[in-house]
gemmi code that builds the backbone of each chain (N, CA, C; Angstrom):
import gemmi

chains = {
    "A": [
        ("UNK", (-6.666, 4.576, 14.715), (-5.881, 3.389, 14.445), (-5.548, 3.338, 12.959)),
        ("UNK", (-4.134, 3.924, 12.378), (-3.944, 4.378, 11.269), (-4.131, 2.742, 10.350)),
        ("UNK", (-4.413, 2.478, 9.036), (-4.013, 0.851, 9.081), (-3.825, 0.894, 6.902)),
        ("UNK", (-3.780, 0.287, 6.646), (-3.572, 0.470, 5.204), (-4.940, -0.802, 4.583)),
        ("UNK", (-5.045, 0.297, 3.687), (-6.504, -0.511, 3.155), (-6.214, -1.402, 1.846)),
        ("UNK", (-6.965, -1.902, 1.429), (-7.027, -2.637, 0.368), (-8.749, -2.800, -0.181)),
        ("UNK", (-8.479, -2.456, -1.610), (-9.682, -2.949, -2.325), (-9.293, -3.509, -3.542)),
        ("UNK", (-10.549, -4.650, -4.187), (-11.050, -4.951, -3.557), (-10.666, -6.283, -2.389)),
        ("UNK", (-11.685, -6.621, -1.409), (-10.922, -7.639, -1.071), (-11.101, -9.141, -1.861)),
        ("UNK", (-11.988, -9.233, -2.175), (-11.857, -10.161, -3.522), (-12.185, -9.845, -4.872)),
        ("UNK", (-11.374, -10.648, -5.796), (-11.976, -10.528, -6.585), (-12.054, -11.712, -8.135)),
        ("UNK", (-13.073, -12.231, -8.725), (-13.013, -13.445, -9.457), (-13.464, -12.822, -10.758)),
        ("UNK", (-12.516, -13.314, -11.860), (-12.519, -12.671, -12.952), (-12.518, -13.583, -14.135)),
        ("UNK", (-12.524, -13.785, -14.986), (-12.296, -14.300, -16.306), (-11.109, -14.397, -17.077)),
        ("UNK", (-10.401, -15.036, -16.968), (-9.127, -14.741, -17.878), (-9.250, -13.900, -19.252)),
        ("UNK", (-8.222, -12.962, -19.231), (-8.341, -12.005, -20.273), (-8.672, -10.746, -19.998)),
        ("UNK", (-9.622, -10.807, -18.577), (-10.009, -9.315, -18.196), (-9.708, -8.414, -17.478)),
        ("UNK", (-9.315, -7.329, -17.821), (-8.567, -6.215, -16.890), (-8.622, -6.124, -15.190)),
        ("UNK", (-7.768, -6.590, -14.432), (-7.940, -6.712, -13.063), (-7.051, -5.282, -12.207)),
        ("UNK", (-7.687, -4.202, -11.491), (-7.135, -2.984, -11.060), (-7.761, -3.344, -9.619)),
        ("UNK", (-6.108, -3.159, -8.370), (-5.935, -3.787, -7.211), (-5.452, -2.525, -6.662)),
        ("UNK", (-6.496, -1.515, -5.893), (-5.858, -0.650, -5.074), (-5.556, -0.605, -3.123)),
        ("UNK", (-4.519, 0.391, -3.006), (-3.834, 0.272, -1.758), (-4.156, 2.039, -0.911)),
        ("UNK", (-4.309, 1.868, -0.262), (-4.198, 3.370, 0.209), (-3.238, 3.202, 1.604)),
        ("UNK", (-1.904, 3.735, 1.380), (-1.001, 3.476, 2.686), (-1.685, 4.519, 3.734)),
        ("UNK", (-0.898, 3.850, 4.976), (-0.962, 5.029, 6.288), (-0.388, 5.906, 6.093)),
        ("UNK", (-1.495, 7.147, 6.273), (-0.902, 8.562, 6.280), (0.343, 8.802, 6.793)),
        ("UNK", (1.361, 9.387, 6.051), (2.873, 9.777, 6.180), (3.805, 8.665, 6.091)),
        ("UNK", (3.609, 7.936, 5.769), (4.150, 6.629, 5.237), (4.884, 7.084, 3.835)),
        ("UNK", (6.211, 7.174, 3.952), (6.606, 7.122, 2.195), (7.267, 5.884, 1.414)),
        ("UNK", (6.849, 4.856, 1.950), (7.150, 3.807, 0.654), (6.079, 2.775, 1.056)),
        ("UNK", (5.687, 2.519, -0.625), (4.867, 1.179, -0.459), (5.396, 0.255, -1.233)),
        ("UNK", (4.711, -0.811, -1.044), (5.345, -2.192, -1.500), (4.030, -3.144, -2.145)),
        ("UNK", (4.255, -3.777, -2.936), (3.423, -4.386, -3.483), (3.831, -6.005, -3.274)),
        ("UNK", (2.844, -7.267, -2.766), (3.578, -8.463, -2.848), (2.497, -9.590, -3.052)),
        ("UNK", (2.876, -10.435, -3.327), (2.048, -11.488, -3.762), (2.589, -12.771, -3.173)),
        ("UNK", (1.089, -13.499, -2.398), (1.612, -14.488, -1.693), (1.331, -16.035, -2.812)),
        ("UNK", (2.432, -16.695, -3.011), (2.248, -17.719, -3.647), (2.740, -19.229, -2.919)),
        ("UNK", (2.422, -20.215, -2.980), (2.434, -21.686, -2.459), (3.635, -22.085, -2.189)),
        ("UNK", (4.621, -21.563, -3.553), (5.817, -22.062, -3.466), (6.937, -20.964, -3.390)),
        ("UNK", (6.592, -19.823, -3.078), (7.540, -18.326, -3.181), (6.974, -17.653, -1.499)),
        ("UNK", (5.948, -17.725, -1.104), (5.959, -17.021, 0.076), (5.505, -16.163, -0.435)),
        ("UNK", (6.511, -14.835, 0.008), (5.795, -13.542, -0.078), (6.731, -12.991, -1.389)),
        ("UNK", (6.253, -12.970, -2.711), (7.236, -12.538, -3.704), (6.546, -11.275, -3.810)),
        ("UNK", (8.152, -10.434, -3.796), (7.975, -8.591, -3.842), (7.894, -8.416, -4.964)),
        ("UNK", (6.732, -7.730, -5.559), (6.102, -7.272, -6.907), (6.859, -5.749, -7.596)),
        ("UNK", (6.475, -4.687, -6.290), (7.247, -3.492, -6.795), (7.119, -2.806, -4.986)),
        ("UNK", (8.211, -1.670, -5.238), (8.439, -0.818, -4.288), (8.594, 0.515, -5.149)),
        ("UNK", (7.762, 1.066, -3.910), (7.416, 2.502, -4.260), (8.505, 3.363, -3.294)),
        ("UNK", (9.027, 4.522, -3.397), (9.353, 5.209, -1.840), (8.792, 7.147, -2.531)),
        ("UNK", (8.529, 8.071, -1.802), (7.996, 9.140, -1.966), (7.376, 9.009, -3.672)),
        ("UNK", (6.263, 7.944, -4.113), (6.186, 7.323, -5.391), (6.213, 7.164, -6.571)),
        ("UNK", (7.756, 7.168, -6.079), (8.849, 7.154, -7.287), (8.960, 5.002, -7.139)),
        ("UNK", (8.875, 4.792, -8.667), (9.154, 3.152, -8.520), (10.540, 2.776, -8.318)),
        ("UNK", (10.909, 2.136, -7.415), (12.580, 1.886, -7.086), (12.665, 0.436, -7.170)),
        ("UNK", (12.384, -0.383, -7.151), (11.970, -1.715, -7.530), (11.180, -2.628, -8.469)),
        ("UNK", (10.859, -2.942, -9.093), (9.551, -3.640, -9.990), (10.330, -4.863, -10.523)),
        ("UNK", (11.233, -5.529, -10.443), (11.972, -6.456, -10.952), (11.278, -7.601, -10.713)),
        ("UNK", (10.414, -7.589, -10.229), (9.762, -8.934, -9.273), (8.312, -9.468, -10.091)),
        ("UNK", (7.851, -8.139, -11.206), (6.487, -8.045, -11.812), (6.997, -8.193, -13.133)),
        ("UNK", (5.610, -9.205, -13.644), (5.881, -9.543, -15.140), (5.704, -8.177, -16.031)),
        ("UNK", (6.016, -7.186, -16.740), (6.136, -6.616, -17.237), (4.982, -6.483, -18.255)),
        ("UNK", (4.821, -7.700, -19.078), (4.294, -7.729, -20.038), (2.696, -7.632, -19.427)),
        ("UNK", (2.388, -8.317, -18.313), (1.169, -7.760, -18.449), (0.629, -6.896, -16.568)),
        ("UNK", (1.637, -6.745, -16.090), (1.600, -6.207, -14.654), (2.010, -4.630, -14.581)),
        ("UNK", (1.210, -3.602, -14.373), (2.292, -3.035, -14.264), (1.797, -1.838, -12.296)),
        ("UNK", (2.209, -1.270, -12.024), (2.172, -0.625, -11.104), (2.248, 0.542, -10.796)),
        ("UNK", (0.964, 1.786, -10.102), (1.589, 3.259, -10.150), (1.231, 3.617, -8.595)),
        ("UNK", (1.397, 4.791, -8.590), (0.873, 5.407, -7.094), (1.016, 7.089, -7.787)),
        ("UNK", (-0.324, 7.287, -8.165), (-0.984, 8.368, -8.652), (-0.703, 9.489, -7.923)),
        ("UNK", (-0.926, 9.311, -6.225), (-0.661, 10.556, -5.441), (-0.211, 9.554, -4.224)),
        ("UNK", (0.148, 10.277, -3.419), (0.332, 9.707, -2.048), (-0.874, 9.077, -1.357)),
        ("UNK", (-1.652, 9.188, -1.883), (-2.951, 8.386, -0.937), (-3.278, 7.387, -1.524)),
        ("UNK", (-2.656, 6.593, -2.910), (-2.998, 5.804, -3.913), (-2.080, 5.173, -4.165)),
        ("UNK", (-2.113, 3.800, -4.017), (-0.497, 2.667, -4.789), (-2.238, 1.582, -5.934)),
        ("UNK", (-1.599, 2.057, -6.633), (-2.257, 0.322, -7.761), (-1.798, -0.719, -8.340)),
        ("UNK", (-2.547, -1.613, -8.583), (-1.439, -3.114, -9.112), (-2.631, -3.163, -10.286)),
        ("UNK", (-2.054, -3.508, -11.664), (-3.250, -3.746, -12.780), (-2.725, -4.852, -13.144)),
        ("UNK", (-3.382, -5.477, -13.542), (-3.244, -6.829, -14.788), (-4.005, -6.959, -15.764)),
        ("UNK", (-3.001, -6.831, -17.135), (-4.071, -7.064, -17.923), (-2.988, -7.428, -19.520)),
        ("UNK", (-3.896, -8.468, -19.938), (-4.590, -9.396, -19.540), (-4.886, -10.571, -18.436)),
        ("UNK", (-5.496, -10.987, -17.140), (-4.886, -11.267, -16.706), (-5.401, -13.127, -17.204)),
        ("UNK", (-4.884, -14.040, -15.718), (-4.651, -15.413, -16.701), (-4.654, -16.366, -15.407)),
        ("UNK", (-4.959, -17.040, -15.704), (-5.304, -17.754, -14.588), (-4.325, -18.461, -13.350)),
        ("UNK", (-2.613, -18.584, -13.746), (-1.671, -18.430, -13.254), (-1.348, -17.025, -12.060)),
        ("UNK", (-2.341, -15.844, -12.598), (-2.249, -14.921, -11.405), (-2.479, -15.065, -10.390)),
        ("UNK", (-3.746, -15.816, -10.504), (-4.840, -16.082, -8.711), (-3.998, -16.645, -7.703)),
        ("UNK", (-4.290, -15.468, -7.019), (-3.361, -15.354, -5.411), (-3.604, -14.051, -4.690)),
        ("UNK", (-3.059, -14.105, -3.163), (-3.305, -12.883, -2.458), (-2.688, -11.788, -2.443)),
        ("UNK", (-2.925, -11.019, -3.283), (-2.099, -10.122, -3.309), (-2.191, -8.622, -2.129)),
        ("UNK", (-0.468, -8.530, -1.638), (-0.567, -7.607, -0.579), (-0.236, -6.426, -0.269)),
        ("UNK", (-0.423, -5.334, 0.059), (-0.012, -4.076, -0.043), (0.530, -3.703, 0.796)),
        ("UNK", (1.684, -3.218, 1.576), (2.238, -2.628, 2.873), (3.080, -1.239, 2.811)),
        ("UNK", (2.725, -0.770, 3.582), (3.620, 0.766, 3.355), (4.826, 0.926, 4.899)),
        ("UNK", (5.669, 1.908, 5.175), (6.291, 2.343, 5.653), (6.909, 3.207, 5.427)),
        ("UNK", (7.541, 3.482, 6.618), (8.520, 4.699, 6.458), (10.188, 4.700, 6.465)),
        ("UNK", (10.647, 5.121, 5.333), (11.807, 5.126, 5.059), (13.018, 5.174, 6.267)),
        ("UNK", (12.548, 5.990, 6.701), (13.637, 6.914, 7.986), (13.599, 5.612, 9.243)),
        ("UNK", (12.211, 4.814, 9.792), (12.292, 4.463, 10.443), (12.645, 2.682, 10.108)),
        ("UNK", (13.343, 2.406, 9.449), (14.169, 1.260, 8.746), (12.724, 0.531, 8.148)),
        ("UNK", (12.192, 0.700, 7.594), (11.024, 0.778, 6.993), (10.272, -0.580, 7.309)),
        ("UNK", (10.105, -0.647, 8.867), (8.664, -1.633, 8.955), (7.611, -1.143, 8.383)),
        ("UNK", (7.162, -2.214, 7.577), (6.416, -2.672, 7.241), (4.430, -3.066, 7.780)),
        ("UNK", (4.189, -2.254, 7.203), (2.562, -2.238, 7.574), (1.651, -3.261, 6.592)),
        ("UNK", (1.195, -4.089, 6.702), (0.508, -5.067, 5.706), (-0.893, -4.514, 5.654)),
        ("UNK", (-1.834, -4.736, 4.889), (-2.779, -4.680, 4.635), (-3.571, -5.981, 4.432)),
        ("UNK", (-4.877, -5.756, 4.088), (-5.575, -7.179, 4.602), (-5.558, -8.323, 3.164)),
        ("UNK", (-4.904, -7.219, 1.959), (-4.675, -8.127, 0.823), (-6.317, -8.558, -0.349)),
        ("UNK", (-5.837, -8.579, -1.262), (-6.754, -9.272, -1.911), (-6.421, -10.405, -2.355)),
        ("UNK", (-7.741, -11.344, -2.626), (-7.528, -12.745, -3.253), (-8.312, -12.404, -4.928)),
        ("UNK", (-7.162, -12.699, -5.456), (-7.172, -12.716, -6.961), (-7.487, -14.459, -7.062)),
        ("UNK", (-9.368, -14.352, -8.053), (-9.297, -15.793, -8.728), (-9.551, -14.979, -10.386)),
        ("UNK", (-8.900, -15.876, -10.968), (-8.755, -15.635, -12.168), (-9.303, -17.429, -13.345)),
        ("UNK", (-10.768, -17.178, -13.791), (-11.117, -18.362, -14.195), (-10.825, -18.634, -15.406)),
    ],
    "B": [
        ("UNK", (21.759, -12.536, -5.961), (20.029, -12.939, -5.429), (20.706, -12.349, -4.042)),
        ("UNK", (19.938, -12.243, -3.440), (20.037, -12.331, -1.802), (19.358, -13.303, -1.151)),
        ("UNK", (20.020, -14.324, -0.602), (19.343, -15.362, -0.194), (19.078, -15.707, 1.567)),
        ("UNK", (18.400, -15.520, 1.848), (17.522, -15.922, 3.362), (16.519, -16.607, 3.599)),
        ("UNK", (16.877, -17.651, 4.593), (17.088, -18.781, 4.780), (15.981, -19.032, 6.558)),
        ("UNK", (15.207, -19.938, 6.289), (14.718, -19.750, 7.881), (14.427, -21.431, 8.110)),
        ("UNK", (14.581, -21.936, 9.180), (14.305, -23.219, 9.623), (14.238, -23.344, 10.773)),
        ("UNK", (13.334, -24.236, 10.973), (13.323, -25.175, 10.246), (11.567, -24.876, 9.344)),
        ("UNK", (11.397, -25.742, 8.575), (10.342, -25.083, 7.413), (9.415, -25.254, 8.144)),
        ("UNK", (8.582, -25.830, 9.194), (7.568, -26.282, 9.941), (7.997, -26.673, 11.066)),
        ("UNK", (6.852, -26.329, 12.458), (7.286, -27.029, 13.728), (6.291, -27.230, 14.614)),
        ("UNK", (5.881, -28.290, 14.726), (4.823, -28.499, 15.980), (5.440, -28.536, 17.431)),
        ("UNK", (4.802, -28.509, 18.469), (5.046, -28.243, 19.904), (3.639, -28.232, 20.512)),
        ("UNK", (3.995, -28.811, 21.725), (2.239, -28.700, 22.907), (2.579, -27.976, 23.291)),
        ("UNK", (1.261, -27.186, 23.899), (1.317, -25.700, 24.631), (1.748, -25.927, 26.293)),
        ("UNK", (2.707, -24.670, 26.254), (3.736, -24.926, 27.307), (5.195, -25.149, 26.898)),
        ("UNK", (5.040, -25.650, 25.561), (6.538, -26.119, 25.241), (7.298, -24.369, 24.850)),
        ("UNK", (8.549, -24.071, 25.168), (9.303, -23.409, 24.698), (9.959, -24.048, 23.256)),
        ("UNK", (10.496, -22.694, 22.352), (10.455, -23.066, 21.243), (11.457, -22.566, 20.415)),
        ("UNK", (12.970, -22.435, 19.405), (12.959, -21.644, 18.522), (13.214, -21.637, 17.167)),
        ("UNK", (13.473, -20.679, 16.810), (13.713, -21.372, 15.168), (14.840, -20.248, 14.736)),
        ("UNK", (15.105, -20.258, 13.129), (16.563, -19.622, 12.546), (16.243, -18.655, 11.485)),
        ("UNK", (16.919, -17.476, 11.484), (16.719, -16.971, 10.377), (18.185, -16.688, 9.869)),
        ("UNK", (18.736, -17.426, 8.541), (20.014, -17.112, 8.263), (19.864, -16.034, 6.974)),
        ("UNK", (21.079, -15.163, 6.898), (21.175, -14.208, 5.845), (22.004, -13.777, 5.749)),
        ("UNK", (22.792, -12.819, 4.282), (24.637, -12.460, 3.916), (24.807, -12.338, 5.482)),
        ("UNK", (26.352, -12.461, 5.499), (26.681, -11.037, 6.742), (27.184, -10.097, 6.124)),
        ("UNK", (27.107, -9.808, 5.200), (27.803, -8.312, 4.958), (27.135, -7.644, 4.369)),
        ("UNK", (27.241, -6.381, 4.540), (26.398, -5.500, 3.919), (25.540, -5.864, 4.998)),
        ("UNK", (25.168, -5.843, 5.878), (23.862, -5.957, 7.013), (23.477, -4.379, 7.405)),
        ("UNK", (21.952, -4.282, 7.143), (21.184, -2.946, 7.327), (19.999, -3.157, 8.562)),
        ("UNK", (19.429, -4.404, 7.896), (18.240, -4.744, 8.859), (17.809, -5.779, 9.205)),
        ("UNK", (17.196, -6.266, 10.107), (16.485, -7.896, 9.790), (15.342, -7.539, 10.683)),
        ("UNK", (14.266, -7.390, 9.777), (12.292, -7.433, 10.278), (11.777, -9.126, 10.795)),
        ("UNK", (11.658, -9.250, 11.994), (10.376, -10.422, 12.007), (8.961, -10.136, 11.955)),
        ("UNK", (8.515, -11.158, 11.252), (6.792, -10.494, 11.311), (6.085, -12.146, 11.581)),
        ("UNK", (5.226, -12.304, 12.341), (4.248, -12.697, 12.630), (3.275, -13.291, 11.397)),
        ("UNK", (2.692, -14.344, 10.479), (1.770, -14.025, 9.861), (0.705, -15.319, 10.013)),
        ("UNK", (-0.599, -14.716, 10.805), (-1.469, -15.761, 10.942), (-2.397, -16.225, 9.769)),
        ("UNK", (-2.632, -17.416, 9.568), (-3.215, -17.991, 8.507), (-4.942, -17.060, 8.044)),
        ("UNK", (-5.093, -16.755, 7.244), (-6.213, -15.922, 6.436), (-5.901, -14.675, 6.879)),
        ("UNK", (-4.958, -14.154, 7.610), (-4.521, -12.490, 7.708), (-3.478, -12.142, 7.576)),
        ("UNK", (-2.803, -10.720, 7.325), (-1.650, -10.458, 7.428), (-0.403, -10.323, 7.984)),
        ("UNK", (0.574, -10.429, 7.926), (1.822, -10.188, 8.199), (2.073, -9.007, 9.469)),
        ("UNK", (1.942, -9.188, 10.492), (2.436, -8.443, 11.601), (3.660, -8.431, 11.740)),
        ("UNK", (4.425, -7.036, 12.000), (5.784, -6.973, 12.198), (5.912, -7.224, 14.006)),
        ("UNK", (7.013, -7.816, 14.355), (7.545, -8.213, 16.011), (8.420, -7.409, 16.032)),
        ("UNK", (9.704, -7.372, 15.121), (10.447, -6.990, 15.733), (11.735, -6.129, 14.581)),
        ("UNK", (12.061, -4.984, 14.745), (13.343, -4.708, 13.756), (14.710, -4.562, 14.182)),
        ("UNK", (15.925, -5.006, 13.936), (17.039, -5.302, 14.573), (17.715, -5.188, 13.756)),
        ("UNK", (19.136, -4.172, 14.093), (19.495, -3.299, 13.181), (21.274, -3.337, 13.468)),
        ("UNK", (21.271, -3.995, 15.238), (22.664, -4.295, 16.111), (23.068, -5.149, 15.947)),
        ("UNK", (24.285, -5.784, 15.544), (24.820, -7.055, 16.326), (24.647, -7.002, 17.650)),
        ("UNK", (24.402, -8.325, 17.871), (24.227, -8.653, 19.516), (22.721, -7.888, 20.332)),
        ("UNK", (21.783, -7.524, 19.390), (20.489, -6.492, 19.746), (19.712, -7.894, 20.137)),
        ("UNK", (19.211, -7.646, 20.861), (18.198, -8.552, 21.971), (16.779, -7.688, 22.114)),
        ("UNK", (15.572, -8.291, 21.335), (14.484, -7.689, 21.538), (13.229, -8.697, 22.092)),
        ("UNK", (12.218, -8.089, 22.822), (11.507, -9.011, 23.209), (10.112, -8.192, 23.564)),
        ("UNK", (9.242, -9.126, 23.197), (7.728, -8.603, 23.372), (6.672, -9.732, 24.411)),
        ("UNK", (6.453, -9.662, 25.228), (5.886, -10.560, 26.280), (6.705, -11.884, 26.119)),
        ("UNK", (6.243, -13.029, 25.623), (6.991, -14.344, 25.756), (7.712, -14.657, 24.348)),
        ("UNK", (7.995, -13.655, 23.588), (8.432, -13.723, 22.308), (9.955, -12.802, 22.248)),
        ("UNK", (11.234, -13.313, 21.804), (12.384, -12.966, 21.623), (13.006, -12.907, 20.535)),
        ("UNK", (14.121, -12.036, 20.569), (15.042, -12.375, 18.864), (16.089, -11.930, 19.512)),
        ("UNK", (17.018, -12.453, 19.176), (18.443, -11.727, 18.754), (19.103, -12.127, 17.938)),
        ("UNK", (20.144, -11.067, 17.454), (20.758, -10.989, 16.368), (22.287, -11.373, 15.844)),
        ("UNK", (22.989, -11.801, 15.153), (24.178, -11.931, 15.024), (24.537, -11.175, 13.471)),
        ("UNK", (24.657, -10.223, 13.385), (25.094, -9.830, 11.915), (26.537, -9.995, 11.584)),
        ("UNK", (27.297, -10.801, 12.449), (28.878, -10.925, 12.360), (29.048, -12.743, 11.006)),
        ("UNK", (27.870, -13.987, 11.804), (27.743, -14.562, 11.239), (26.385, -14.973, 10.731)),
        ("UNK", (25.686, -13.846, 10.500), (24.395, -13.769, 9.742), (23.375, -14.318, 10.052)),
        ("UNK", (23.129, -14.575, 11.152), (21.575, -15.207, 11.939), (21.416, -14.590, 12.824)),
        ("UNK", (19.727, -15.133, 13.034), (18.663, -14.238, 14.112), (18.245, -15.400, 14.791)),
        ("UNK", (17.940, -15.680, 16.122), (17.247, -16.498, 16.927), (15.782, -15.923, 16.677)),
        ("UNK", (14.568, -16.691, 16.673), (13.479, -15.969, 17.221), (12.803, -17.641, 18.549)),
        ("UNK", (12.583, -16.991, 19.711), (12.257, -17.717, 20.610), (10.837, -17.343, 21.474)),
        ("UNK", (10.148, -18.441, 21.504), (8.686, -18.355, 22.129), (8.905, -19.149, 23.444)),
        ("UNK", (8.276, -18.472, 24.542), (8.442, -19.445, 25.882), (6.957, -19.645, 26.162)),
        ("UNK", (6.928, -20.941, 26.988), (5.751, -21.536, 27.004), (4.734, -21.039, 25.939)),
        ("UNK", (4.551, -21.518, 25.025), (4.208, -21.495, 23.880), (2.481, -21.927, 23.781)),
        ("UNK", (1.839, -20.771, 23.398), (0.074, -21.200, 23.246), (-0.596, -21.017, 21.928)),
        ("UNK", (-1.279, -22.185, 21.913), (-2.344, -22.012, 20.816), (-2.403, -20.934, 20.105)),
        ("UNK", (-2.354, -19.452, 20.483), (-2.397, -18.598, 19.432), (-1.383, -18.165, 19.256)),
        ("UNK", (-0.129, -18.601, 19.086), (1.149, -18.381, 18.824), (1.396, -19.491, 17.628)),
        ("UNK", (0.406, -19.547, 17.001), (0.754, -20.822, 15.648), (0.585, -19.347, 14.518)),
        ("UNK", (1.357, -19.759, 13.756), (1.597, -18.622, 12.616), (2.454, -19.382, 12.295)),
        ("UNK", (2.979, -18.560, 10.706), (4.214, -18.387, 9.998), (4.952, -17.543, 10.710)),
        ("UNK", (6.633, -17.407, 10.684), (7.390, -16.654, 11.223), (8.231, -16.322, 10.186)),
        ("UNK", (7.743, -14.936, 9.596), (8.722, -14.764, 8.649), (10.251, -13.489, 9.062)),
        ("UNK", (10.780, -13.793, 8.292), (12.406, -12.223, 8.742), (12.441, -12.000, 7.596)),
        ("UNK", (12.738, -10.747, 7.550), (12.906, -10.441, 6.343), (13.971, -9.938, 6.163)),
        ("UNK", (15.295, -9.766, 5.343), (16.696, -9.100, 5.853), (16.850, -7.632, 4.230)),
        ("UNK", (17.560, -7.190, 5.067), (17.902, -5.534, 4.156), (19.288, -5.232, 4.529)),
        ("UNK", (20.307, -5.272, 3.139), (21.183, -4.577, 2.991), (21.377, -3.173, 2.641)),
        ("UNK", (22.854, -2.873, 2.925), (22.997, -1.472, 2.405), (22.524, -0.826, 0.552)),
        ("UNK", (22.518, -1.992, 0.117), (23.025, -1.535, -1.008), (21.124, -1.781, -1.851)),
        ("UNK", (20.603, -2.718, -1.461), (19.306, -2.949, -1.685), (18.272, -2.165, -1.201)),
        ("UNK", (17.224, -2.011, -2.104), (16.140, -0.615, -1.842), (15.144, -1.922, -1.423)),
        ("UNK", (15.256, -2.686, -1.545), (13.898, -3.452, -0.715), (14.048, -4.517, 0.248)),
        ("UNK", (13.080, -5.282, 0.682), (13.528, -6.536, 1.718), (13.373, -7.726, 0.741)),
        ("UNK", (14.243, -8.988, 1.383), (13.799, -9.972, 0.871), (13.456, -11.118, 2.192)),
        ("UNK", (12.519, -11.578, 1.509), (11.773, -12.419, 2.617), (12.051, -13.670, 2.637)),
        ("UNK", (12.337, -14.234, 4.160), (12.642, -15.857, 3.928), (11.625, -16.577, 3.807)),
        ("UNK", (11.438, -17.706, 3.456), (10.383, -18.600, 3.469), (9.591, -18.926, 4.222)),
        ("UNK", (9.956, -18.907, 5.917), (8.299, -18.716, 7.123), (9.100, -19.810, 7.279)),
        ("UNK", (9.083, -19.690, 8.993), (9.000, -21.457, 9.372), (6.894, -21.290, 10.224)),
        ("UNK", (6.756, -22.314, 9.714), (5.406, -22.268, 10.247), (4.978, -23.520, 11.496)),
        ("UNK", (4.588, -22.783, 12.421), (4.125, -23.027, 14.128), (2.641, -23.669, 14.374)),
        ("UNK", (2.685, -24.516, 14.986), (2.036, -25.413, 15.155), (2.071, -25.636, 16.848)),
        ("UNK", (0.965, -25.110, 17.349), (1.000, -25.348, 18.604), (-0.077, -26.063, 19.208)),
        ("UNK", (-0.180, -27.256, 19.699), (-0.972, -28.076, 20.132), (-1.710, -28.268, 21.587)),
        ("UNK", (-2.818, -27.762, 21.718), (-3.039, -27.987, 22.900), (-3.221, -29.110, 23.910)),
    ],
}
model = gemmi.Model(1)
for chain_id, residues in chains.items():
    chain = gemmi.Chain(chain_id)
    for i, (resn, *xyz) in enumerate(residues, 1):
        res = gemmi.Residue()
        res.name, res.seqid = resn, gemmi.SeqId(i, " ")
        for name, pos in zip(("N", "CA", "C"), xyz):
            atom = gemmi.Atom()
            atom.name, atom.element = name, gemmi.Element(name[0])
            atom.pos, atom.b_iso = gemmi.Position(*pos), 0.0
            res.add_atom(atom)
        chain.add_residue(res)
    model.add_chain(chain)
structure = gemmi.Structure()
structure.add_model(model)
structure.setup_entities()
């Protein structure tokens, strides 16, 4: 039962301190997606990956977000510094290009940031 | 922006009741429109991807179809149960866009 992971699944931090949010998509999956669920945005798209190359990131603060996918078995989300405006669930989903790219979610982490 | 649109924003119903709601988005440039499922403390399940005008999909008591001529999706629940309360999100994809954008959820409320 192929499924896309997430670590960690929580995590409570200190404002200011380096927060690293990894994804491991379903095998043969070539694009992932990064998203963050917020109160008043839903599901806001952070970055998109496809064979992981970044084709999207317009959605992530720059200044302190940024996003890679090291190899195909690896998508990451870092923050840093992060701030207490971050804390939220953040979600990882992969798919496949060819097949109009549904979307696989993962179980997400909850970012508290004190 | 690409803007998509779903309503109504919330909906209660007793179980048994049939049900549906809207997902509006451009019509042009139409590539895709994803529904997904998302129950409260878990993730986002995909239902359904629809890619036709006039495409009619359906999974036990759960439906969609599509209009990409004037840019909406039906999604419809018949006799409607308790574990059919979720968010209902669509998500729509043009030609020209490398990602989805997601509408806001109408969120289900089913009462026994």
């Amino acid at each position: 039962d192929a499924r896309v992971t997430q670590t960690p699944r929580d995590k409570v931090t200190e404002m200011g301190q380096e927060v690293t949010m990894r994804c491991q998509p379903i095998l043969g999956h070539n694009t992932v997606f990064w998203y963050r669920q917020t109160m008043m945005q839903g599901l806001e798209l952070l970055a998109y990956f496809r064979n992981r190359a970044p084709l999207d990131d317009s959605g992530m603060p720059k200044d302190r977000f940024s996003a890679e996918m090291p190899d195909a078995t690896l998508a990451t989300l870092k923050i840093q510094p992060s701030e207490p405006r971050d804390s939220a669930v953040y979600f990882c989903a992969s798919g496949w290009e060819g097949g109009y790219n549904e979307q696989f979610f993962g179980p997400g982490t909850r970012l508290t940031v004190l | 922006i690409l803007n998509v649109e779903q309503s109504p924003q919330s909906l209660h119903v007793q179980e048994g009741d049939s049900t549906n709601f809207t997902c509006s988005f451009p019509s042009s440039n139409f590539y895709a429109l994803h529904w997904y499922r998302w129950e409260t403390a878990k993730s986002p399940e995909a239902l359904f991807v629809m890619t036709l005008n006039g495409d009619e999909k359906k999974k036990g008591r759960i439906s969609a179809t599509l209009n990409t001529k004037e840019g909406y999706s039906y999604l419809y629940i018949k006799g409607s149960q308790p574990e059919d309360s979720a968010t209902y999100l669509c998500a729509y994809r043009d030609n020209y866009g490398q990602n989805f954008v997601f509408g806001p959820g109408t969120r289900l409320s089913v009462l026994p």
